[in-house]
C-alpha positions in Angstrom: -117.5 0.0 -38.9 -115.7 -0.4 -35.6 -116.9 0.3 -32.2 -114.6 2.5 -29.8 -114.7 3.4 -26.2 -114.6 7.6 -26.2 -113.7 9.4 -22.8 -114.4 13.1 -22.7 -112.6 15.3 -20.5 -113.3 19.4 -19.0 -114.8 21.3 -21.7 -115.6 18.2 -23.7 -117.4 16.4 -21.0 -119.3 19.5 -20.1 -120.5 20.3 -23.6 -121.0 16.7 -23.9 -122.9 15.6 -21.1 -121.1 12.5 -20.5 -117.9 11.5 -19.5 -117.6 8.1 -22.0 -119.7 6.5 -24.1 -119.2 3.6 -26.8 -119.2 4.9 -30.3 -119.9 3.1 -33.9 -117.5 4.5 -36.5 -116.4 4.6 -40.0 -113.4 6.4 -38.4 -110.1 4.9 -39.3 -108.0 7.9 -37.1 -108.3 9.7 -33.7 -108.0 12.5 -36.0 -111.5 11.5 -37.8 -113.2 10.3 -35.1 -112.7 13.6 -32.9 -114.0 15.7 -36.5 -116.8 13.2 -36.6 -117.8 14.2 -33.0 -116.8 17.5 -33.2 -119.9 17.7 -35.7 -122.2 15.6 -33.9 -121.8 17.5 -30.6 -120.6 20.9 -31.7 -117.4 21.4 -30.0 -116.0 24.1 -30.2 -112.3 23.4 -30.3 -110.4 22.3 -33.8 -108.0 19.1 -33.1 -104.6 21.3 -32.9 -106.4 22.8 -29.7 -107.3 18.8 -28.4 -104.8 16.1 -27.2 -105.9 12.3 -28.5 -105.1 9.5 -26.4 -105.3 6.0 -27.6 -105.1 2.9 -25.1 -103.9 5.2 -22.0 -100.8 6.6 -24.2 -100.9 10.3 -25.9 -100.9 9.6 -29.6 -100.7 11.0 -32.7 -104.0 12.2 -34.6 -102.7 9.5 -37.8 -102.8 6.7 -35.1 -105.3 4.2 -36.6 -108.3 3.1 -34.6 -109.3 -0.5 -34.2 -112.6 -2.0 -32.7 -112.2 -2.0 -28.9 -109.6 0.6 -28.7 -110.3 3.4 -25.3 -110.1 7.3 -27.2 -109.9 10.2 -25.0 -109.9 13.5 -26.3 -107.8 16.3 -23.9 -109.0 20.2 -24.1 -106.7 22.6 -22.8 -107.5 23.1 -18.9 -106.6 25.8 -17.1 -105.7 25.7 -13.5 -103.7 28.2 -10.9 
């Protein structure tokens, strides 16, 4: 297990209700982690529709998690 900062953004904080919280995981990719939560919470969107960052830098969903690590997960936003 590791323990990871998660930041949710738009339509994830919404359907959240929180804008970060500090996760325990068995999650060893953003990729993982965002299906692990997408179960928990019941978000909507599949992870080709989310952006994961990792440590304040866009990754990609294979990039391995470590204890400590910040996750933010991006929806599409739409804005005019």
């Amino acid at each position: 297990m590791i323990t990871v900062t998660v930041h949710y953004f738009a339509s994830l904080r919404e359907q959240r209700g929180l804008s970060e919280e500090t996760v325990a995981t068995a999650a060893a990719t953003a990729k993982t982690l965002y299906t692990e939560l997408r179960a928990e919470h019941g978000f909507p969107l599949p992870p080709e529709r989310v952006r994961a960052v990792l440590n304040d830098e866009f990754a990609s969903w294979d990039a391995p998690l470590r204890t400590g690590d910040v996750v933010a997960f991006l929806p599409p936003v739409a804005g005019g």
